[in-house]
Each structure stands twice: as structure tokens, then as C-alpha cells.
N, C-alpha and C positions, 0 to 999 in steps of 0.2 A: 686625667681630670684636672680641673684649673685647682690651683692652691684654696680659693675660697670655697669648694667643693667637698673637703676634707674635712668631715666632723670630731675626727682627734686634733687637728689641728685647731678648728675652731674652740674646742675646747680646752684646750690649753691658755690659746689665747685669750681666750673670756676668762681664765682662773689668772691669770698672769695680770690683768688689767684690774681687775676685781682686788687684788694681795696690795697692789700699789696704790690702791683707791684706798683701803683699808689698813695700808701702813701710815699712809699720809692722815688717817682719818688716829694715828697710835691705835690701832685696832689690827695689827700686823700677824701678831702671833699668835692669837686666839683665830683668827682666821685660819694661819698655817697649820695648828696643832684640829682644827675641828676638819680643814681637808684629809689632812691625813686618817683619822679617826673615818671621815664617811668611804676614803678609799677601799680603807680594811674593810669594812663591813659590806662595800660594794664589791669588793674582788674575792671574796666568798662563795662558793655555792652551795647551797640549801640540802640536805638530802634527796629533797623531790629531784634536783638536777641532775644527782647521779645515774650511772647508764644501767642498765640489766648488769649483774654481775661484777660492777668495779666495786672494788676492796677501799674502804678509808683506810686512812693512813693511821690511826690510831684504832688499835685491835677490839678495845671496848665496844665498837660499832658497830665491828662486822658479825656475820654469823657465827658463833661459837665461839668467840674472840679469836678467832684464828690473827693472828700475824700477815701481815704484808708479804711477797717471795724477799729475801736478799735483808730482811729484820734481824739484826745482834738478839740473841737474847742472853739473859744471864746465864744459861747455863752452858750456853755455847762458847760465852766470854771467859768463865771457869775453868771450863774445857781446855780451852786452850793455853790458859795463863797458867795454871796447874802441872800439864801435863806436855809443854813443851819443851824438851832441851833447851838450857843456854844456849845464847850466842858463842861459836867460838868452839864448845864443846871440850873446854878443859876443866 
């Protein structure tokens, strides 16, 4: 597909041209700090967006607060820090 075809690109371009329009304008960082700001909030997804059965990454969400597979928890962390041999073993 031709380069002007590519709407990441295009959009980059249009935010790239826009930041220098708006440095030039001493309006530079307020610019930069409200992209960044709308990115987050656009690289998000909504609950509704999740699939049948995927797990958030934070336990309060999910059903029964179950844990994510392969989650630290503190008593697993105790576990281990408690109840392993030193290094070395002298």
C-alpha cells in the first residue's frame, strides 16, 4: 500500500505537525502532556471489551477475586523467604 495509505502513519504525522504548530504557538507542552493523557485513556479497554472468560489483571474485578495464574501473593512470598535455606548452606 502507498505510504500516504497508512492511517498510523498519517497520524503521527498530523500529531508531529500539530506539536510544532503549537511549540511555535509556546503551546508545546500542554499539547504534549494532554496527548499523552488522551493516549492513556485511549489504549484502555472498557470491561465491555473484554472476551468471555479473560481474567483482569487486578483480582478485585474478577470473580471471587481470584488472582491472575503466575500472581506473587504474600503468602507465597513468606513462604518462601521464611522457609528457605541460605545461600551457601553454612
Amino acid at each position: 500500500a502507498p505510504v500516504w495509505a497508512r492511517p498510523l502513519l498519517l497520524k503521527v504525522l498530523l500529531w508531529a505537525v500539530l506539536l510544532a504548530l503549537f511549540a511555535e504557538l509556546e503551546l508545546g507542552l500542554p499539547y504534549f502532556v494532554l496527548s499523552l493523557l488522551y493516549w492513556m485513556y485511549a489504549g484502555t479497554r472498557g470491561p465491555a471489551e473484554r472476551q468471555r472468560g479473560e481474567l483482569s489483571a487486578y483480582s478485585v474485578f474478577n470473580p471471587g477475586c481470584g488472582p491472575i495464574p503466575g500472581t506473587l501473593t504474600a503468602e507465597q512470598l513468606e513462604r518462601e523467604l521464611l522457609y528457605r535455606p541460605a545461600a551457601g548452606g553454612r
